[in-house]
C-alpha positions in Angstrom: 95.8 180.0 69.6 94.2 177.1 67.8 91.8 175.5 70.3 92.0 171.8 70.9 89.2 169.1 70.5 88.6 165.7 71.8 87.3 162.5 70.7 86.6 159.6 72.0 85.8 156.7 69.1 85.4 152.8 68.5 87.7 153.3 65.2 89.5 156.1 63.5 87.6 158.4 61.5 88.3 158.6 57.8 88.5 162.3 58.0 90.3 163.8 60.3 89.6 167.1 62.0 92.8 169.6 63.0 94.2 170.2 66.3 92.2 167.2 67.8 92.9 164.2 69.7 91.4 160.7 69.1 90.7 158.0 72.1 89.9 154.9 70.0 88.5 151.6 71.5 88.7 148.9 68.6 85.8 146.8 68.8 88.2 144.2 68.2 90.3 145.3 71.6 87.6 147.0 73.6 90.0 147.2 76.6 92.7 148.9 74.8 93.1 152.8 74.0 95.0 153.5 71.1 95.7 157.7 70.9 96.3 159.7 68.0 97.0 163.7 67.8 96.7 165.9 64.5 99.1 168.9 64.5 97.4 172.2 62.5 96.9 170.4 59.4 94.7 167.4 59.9 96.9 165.1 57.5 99.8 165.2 60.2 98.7 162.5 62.4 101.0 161.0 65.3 100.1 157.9 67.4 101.3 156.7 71.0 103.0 153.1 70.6 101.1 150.4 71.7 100.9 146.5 72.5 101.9 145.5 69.2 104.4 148.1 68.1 106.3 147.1 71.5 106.0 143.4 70.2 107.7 144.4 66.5 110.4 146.3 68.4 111.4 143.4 70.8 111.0 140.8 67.7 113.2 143.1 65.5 115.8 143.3 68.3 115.7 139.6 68.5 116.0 139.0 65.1 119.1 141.2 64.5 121.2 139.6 67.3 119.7 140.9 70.7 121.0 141.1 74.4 119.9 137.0 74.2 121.7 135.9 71.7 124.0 132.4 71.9 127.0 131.6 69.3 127.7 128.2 69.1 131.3 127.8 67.3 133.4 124.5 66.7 136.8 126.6 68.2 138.8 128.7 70.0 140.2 130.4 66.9 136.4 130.2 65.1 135.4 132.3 68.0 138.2 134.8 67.4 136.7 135.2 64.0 133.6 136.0 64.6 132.5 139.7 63.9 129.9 140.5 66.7 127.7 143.7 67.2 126.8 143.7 70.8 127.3 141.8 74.2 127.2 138.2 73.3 127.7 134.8 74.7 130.0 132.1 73.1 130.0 128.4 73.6 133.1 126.9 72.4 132.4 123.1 71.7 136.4 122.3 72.0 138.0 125.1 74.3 141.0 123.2 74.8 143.0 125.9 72.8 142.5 127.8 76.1 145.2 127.1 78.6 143.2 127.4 81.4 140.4 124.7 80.1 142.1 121.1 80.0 139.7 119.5 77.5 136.0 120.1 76.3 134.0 123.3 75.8 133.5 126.5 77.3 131.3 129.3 77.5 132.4 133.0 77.3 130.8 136.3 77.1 131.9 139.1 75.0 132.3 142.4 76.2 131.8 144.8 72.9 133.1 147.8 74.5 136.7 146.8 74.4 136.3 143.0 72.5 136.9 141.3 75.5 136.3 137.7 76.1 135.5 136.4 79.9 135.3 132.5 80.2 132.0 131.9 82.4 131.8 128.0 82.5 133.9 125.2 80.9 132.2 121.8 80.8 134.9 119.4 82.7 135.1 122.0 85.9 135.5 126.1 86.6 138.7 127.3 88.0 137.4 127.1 91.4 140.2 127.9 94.1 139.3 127.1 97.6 141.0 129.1 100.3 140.4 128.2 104.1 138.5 131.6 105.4 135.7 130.9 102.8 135.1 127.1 103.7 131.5 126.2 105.3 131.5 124.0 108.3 135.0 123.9 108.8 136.9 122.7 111.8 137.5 125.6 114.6 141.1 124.6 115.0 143.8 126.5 113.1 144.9 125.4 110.1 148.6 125.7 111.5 147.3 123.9 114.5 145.7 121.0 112.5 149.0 120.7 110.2 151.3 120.5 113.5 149.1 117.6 114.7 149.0 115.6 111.9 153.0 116.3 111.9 153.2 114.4 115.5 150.9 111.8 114.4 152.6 108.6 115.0 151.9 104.6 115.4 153.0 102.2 117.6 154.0 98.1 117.1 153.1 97.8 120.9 149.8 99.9 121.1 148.2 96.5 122.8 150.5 97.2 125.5 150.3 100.7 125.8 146.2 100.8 126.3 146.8 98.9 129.3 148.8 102.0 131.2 146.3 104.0 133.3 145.9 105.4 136.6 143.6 104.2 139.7 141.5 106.4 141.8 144.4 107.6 143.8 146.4 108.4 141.1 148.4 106.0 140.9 149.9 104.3 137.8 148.5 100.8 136.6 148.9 98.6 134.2 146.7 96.1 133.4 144.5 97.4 135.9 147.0 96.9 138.8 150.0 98.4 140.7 152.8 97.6 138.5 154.6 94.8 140.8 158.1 95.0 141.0 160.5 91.7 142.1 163.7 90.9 142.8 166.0 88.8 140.3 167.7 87.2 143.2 166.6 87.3 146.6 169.9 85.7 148.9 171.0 88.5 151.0 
């Protein structure tokens, strides 16, 4: 069994020995390790990733249409045509083609597993329905009870009149603030 040797070192050497691992501190980044391991012949180096090779990977992905990317189209039917790799998001600058969008754009995401489209926004509204369960702040009365009242709801041409009905402490009805006053029309018997 081949025995294993360590080295710590401020660069890689230009001669490499076999079996060995390298711990390099570049003077440039003295607070970065960068690791290499030769395999039996010393030629056959491999290297852990580091800072920079993450950087390249993420700018590659970027560059060949990432998880971020945004398609900007003039259409409905130019989004149709487009020939996507991956997950994307489409805006749509004139959606209207869409029967549920009225007039304007849209934005959709694609699903690439089964080429899906799934509108997300639209620019004049979302199709937002409202039912009563789900509203905030609402009124505690039942919606059946709040449609029966406004049902009954009903004016009056003598409502002047009306406001002056009451009652008095002893229950009695008023009008006006007094007994109502009853009077004969003829008083000759």
């Amino acid at each position: 069994m081949a025995s294993l040797t360590v080295y710590r070192e401020t660069a890689l050497p230009g001669t490499l020995t076999a079996n060995s691992i390298y711990f390099v501190a570049p003077a440039s980044r003295p607070d970065y390790v960068e690791i290499y391991v030769t395999g039996n012949d010393p030629a056959t180096v491999k290297r852990v990733i580091d800072e920079e090779d993450v950087q390249a990977l993420i700018d590659a992905s970027m560059a060949s249409g990432g998880a971020n990317t945004l398609e900007i189209v003039n259409d409905i039917a130019a989004r149709d045509a487009l020939v996507l790799e991956g997950n994307t998001l489409v805006l749509v600058l004139d959606a209207s083609a869409d029967a549920t969008v009225a007039s304007g754009a849209a934005t959709y995401a694609y699903r690439h597993s089964d080429t899906s489209w799934t509108k997300i926004s639209e620019a004049e509204s979302l199709d937002i329905n409202f039912n009563w369960s789900s509203l905030a702040d609402k009124p505690v009365s039942a919606v059946s009870d709040i449609d029966d009242a406004v049902t009954k709801r009903h004016a009056h041409a003598n409502k002047t009149q009306l406001d002056k009905i009451d009652e008095d402490a002893n229950g009695n009805m008023t009008y006006g603030g007094s007994l109502p006053v009853t009077a004969w029309a003829s008083n000759s018997w």
